[in-house]
PDB file of N, CA, C and O in Angstrom, chain B, residues numbered from 101:
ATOM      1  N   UNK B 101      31.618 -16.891  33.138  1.00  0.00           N
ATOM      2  CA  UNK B 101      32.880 -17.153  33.798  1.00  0.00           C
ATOM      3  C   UNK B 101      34.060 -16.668  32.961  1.00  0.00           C
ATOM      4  O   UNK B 101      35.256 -16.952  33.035  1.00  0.00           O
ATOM      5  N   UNK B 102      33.600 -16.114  32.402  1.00  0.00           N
ATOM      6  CA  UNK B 102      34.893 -15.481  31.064  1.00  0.00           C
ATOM      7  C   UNK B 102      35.886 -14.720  32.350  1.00  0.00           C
ATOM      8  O   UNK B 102      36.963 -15.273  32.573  1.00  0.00           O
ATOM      9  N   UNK B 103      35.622 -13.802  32.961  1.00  0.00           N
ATOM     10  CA  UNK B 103      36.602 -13.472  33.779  1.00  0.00           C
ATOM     11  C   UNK B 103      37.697 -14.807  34.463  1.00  0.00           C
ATOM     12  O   UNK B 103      38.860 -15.031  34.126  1.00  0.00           O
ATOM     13  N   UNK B 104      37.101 -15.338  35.212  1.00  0.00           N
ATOM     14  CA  UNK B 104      37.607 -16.613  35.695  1.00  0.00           C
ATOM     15  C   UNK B 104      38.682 -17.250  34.479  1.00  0.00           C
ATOM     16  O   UNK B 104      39.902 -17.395  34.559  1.00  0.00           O
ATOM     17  N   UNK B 105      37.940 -17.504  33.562  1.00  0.00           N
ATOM     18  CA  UNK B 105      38.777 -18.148  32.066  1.00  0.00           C
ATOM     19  C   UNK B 105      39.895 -17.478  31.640  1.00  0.00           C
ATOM     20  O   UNK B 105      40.994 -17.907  31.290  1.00  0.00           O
ATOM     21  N   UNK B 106      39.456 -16.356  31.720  1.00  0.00           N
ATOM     22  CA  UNK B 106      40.897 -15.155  31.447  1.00  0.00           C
ATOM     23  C   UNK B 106      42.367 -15.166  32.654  1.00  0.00           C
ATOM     24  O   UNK B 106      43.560 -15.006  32.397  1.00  0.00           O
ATOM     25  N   UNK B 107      41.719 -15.405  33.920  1.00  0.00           N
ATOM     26  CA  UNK B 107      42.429 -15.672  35.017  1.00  0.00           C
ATOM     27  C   UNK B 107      43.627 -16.553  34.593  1.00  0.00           C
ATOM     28  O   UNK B 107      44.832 -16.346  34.458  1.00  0.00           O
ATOM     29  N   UNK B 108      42.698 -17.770  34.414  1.00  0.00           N
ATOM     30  CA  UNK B 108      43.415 -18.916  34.326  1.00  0.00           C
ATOM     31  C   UNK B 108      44.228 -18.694  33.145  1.00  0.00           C
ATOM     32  O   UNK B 108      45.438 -18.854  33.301  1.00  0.00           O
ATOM     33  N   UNK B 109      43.765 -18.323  31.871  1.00  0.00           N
ATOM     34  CA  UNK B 109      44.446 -18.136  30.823  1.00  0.00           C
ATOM     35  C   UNK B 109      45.546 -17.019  31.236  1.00  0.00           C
ATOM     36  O   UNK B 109      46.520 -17.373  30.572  1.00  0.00           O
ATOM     37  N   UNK B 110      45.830 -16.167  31.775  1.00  0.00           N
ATOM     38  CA  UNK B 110      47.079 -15.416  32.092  1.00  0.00           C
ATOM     39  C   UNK B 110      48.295 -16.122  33.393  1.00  0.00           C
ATOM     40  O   UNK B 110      49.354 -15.574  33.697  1.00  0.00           O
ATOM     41  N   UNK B 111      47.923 -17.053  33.812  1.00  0.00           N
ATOM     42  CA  UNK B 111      48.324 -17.547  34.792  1.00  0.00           C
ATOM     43  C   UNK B 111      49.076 -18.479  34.171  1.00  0.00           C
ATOM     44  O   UNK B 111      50.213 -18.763  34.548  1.00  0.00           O
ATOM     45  N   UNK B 112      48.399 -19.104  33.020  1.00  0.00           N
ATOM     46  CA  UNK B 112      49.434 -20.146  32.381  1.00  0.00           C
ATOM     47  C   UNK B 112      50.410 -19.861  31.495  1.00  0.00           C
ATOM     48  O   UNK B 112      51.282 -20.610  31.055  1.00  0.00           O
ATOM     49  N   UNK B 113      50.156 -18.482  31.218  1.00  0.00           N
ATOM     50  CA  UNK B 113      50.802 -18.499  29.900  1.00  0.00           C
ATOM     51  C   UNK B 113      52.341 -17.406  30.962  1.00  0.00           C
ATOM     52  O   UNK B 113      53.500 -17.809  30.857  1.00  0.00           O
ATOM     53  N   UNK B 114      52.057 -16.284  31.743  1.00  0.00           N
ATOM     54  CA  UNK B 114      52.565 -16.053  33.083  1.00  0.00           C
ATOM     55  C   UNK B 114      52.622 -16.435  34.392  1.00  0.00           C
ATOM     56  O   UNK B 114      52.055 -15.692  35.194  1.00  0.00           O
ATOM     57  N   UNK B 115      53.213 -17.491  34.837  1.00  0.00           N
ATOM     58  CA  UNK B 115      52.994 -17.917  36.138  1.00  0.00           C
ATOM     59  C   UNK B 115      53.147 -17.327  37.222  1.00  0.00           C
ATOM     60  O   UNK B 115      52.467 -17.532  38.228  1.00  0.00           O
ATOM     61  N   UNK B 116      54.081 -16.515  37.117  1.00  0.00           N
ATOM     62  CA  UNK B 116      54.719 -15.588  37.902  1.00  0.00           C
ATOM     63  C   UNK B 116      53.636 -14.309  38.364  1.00  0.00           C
ATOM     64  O   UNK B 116      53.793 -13.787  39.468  1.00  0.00           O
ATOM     65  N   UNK B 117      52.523 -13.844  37.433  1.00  0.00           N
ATOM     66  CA  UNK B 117      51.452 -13.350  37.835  1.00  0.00           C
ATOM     67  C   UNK B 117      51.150 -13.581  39.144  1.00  0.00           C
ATOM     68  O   UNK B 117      51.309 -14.710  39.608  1.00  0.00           O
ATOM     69  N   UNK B 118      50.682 -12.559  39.902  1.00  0.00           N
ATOM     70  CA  UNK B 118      50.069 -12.800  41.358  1.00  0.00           C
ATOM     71  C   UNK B 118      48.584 -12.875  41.256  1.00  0.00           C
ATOM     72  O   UNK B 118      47.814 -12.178  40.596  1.00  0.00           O
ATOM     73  N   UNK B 119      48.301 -14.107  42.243  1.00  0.00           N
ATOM     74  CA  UNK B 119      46.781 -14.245  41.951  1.00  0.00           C
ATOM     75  C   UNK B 119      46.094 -14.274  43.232  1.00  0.00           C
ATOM     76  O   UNK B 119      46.871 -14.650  44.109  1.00  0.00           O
ATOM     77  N   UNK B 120      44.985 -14.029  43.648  1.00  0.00           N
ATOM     78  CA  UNK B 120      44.489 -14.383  44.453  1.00  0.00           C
ATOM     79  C   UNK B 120      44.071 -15.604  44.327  1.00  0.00           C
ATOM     80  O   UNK B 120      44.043 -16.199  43.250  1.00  0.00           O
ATOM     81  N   UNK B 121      43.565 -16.265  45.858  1.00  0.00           N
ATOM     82  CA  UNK B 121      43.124 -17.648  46.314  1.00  0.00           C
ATOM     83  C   UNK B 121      41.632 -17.398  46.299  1.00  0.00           C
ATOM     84  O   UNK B 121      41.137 -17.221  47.412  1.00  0.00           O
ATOM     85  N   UNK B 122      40.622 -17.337  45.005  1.00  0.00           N
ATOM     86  CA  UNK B 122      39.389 -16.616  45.485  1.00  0.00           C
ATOM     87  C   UNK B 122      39.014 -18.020  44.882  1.00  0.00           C
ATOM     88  O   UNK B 122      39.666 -18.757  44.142  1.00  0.00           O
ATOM     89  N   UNK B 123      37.279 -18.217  45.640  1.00  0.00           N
ATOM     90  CA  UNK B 123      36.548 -19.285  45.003  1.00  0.00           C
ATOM     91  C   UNK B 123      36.167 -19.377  43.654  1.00  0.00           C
ATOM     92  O   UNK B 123      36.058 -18.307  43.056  1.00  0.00           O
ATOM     93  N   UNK B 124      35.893 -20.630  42.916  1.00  0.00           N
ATOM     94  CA  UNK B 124      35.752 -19.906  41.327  1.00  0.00           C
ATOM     95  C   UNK B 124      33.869 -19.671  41.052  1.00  0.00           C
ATOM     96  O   UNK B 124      33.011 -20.388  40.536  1.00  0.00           O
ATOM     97  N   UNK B 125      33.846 -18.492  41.606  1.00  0.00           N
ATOM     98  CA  UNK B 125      32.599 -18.202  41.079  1.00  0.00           C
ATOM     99  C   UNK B 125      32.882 -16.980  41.010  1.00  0.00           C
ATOM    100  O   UNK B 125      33.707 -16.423  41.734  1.00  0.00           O
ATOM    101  N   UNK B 126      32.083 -16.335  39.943  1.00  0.00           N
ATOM    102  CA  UNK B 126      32.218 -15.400  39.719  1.00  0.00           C
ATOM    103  C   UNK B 126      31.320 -13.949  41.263  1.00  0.00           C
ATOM    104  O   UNK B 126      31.875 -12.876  41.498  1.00  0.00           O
ATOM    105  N   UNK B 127      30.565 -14.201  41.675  1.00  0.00           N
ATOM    106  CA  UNK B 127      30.242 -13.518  42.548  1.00  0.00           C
ATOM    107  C   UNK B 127      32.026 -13.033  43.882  1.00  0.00           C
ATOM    108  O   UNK B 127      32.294 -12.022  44.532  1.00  0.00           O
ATOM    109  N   UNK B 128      32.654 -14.172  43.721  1.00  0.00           N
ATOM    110  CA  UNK B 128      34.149 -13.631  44.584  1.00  0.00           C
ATOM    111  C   UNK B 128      34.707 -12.431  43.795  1.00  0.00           C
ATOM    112  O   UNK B 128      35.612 -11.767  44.302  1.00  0.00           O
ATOM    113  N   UNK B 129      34.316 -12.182  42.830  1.00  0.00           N
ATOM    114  CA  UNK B 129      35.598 -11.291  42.206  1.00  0.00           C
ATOM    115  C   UNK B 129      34.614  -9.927  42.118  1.00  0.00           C
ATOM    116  O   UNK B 129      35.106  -8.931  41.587  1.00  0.00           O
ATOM    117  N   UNK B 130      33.326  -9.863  42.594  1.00  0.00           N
ATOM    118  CA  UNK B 130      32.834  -8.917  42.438  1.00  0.00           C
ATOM    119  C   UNK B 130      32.343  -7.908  43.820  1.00  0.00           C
ATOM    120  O   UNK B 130      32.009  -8.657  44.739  1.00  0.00           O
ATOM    121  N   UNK B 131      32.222  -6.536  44.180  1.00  0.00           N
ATOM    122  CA  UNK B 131      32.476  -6.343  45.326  1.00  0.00           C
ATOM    123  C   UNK B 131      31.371  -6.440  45.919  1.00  0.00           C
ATOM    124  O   UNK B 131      30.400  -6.749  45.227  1.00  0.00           O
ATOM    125  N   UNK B 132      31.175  -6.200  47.422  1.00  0.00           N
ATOM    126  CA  UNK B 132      29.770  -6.729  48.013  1.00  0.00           C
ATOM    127  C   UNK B 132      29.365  -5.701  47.659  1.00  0.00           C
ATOM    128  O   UNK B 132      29.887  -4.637  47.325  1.00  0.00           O
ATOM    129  N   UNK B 133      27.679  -6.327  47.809  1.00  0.00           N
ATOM    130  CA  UNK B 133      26.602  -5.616  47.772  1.00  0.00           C
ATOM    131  C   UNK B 133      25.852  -4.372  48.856  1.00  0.00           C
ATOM    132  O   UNK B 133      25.332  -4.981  49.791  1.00  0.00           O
ATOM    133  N   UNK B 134      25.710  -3.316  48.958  1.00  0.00           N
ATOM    134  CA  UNK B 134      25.297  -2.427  50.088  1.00  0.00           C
ATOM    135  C   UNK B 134      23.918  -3.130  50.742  1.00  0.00           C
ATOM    136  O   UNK B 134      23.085  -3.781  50.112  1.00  0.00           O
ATOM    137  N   UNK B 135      23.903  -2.832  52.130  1.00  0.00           N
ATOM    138  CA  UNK B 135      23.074  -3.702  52.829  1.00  0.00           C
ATOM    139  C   UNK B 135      21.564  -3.889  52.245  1.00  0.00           C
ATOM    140  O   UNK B 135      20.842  -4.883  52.183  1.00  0.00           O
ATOM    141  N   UNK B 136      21.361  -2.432  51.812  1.00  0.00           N
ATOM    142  CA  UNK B 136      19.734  -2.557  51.448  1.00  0.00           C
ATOM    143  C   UNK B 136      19.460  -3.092  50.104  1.00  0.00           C
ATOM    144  O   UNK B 136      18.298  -3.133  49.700  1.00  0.00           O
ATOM    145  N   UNK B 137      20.435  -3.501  49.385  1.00  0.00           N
ATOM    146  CA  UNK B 137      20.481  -4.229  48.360  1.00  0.00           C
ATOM    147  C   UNK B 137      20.631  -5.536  48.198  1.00  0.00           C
ATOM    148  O   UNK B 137      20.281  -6.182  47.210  1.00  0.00           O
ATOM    149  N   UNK B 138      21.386  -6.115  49.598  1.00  0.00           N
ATOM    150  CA  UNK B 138      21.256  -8.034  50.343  1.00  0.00           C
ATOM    151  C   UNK B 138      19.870  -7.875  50.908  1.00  0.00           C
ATOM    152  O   UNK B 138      19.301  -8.931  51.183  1.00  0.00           O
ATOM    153  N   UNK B 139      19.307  -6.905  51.102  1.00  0.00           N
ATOM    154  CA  UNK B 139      17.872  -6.902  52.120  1.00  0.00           C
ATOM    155  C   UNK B 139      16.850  -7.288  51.009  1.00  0.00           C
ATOM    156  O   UNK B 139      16.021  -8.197  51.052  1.00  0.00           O
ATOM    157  N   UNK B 140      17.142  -6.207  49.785  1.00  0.00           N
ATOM    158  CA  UNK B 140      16.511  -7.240  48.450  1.00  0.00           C
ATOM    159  C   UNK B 140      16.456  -8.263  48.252  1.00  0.00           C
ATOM    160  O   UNK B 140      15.498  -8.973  48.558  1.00  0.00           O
ATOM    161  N   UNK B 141      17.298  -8.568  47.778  1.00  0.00           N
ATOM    162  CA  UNK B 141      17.663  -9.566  47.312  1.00  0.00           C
ATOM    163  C   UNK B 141      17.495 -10.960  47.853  1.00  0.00           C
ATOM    164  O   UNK B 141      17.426 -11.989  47.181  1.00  0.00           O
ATOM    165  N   UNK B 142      17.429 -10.833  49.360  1.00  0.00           N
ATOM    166  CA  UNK B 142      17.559 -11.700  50.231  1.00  0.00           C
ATOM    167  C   UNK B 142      15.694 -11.803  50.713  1.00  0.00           C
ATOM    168  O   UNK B 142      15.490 -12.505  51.703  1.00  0.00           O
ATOM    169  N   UNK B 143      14.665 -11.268  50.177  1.00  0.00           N
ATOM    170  CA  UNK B 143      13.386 -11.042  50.581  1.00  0.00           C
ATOM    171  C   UNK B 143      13.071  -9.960  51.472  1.00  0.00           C
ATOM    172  O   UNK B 143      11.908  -9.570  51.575  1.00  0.00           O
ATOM    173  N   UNK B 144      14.131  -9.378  52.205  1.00  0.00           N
ATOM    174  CA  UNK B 144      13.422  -8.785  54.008  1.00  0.00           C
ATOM    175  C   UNK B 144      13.669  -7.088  52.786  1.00  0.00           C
ATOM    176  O   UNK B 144      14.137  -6.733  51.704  1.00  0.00           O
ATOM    177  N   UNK B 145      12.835  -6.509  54.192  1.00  0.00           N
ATOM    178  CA  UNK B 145      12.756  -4.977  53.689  1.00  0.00           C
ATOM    179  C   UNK B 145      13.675  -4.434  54.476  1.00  0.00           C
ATOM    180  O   UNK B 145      13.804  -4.580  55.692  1.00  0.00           O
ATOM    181  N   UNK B 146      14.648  -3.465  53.349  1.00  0.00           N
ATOM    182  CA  UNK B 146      15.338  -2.752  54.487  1.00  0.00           C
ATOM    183  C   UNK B 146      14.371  -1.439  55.381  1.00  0.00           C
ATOM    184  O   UNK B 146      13.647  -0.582  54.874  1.00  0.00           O
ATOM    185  N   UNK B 147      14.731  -1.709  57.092  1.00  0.00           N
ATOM    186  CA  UNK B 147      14.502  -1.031  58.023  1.00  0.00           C
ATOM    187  C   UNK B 147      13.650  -1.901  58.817  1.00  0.00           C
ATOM    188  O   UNK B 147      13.799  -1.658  60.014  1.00  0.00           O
ATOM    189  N   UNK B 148      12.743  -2.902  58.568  1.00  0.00           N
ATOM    190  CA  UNK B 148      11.767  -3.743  58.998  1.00  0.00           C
ATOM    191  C   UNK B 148      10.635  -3.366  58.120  1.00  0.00           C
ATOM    192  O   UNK B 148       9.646  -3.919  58.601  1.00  0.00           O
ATOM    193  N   UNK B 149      10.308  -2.715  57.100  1.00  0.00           N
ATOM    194  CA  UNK B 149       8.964  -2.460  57.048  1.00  0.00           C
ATOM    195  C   UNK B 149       8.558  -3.657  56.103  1.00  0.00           C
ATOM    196  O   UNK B 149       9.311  -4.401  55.475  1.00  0.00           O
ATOM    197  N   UNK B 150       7.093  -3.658  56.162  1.00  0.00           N
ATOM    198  CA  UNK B 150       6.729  -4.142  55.313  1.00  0.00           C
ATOM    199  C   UNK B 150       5.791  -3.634  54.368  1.00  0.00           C
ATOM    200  O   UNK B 150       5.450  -4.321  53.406  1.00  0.00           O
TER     201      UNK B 150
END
């Protein structure tokens, strides 16, 4: 969560910083994943096969 920590740490010390309203996990700040890579990840095969 060091990103997150850094967030917060620039926010206090600059308030005026613009921040986003993101959840605090680190998966929000990172960009999505391409489909056949949630198809991993997620068990299914991408296309249907098995």
């Amino acid at each position: 969560h060091m990103g997150i920590d850094f967030m917060d740490e620039v926010c206090r010390v600059y308030p005026e910083f613009p921040r986003k309203e993101l959840p605090r996990s680190p998966w929000a700040h990172l960009p999505s994943l391409p489909p056949a890579v949630e198809a991993i990840m997620s068990g299914a095969h991408p296309g249907g096969v098995a």
